[in-house]
C-alpha positions in Angstrom: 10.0 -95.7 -11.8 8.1 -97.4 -8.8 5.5 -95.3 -7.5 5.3 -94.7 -3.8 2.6 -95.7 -2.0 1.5 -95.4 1.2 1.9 -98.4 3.5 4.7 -99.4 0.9 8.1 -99.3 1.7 10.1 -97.4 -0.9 13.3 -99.7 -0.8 11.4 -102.9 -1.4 11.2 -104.2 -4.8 8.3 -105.7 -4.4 5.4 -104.1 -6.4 3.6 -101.1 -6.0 0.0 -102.2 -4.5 -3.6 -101.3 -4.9 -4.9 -98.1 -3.3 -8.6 -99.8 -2.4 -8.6 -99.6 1.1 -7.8 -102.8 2.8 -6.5 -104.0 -0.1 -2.4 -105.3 -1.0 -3.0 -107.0 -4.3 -0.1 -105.6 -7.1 -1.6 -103.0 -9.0 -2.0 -103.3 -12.6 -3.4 -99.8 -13.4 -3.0 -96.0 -12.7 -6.2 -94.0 -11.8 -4.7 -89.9 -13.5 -6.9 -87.8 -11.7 -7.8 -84.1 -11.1 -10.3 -81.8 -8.9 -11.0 -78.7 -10.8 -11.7 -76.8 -7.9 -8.8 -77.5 -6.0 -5.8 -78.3 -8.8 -4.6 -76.6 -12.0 -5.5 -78.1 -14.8 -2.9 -79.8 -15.7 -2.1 -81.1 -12.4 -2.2 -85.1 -12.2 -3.2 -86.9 -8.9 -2.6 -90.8 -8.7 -4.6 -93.9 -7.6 -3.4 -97.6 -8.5 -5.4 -100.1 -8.7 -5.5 -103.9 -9.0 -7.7 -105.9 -11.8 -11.1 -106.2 -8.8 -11.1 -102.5 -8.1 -10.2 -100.6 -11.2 -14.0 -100.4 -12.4 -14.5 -99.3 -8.0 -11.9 -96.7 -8.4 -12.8 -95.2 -11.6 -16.6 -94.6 -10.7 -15.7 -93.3 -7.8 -13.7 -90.7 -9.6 -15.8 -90.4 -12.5 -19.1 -89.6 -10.7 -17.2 -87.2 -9.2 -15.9 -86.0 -12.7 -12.5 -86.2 -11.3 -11.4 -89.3 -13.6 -8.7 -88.0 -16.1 -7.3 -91.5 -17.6 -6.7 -94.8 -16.9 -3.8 -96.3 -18.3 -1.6 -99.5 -17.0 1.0 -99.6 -14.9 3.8 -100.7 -17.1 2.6 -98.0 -19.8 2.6 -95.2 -16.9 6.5 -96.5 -15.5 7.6 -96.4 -18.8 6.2 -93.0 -20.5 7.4 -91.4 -17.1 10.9 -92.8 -17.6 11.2 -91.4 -21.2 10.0 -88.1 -19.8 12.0 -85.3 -18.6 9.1 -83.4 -17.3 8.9 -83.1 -13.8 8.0 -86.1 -11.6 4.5 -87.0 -10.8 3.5 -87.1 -7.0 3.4 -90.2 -5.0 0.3 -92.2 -5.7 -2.5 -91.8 -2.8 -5.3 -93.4 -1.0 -9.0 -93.0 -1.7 -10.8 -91.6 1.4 -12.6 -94.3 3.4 -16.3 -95.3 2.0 
């Protein structure tokens, strides 16, 4: 499963990219994140990130206690194939700095 991101276009087969603004490097991980006071608890909300902004990404969340898990790409694609729970929501953009 390739995740949809914004700026991407769904047909290509290129890679899905990085959700750091600005930047289009491939992403290699998937920022699973949540805000308690606005999602269920088991809800899962998506940020990928390339190799120079994971560490960015995941502060960002964490401080904010938002940071679920990090796991990579390839693990994410392939856990959600072998799933038959519902499909996750398209991946989104941090909101500019």
């Amino acid at each position: 499963m390739i995740l949809n991101v914004p700026g991407s276009d769904p047909s290509s087969p290129s890679s899905p990219v990085c959700s750091a603004k600005g930047c289009r490097a491939d992403a290699v991980w998937v920022l699973a994140w949540n805000n308690p006071k606005l999602h269920t608890p088991e809800r899962r909300k998506t940020w990928l990130a390339c190799e120079e902004h994971r560490d960015h990404l995941s502060q960002f969340l964490g401080v904010r206690d938002f940071l679920k898990d990090v796991v990579l790409l390839a693990e994410w694609e392939s856990e959600s194939e072998s799933s038959e729970s519902a499909e996750r929501p398209p991946a989104e953009r941090p909101p500019a700095d």
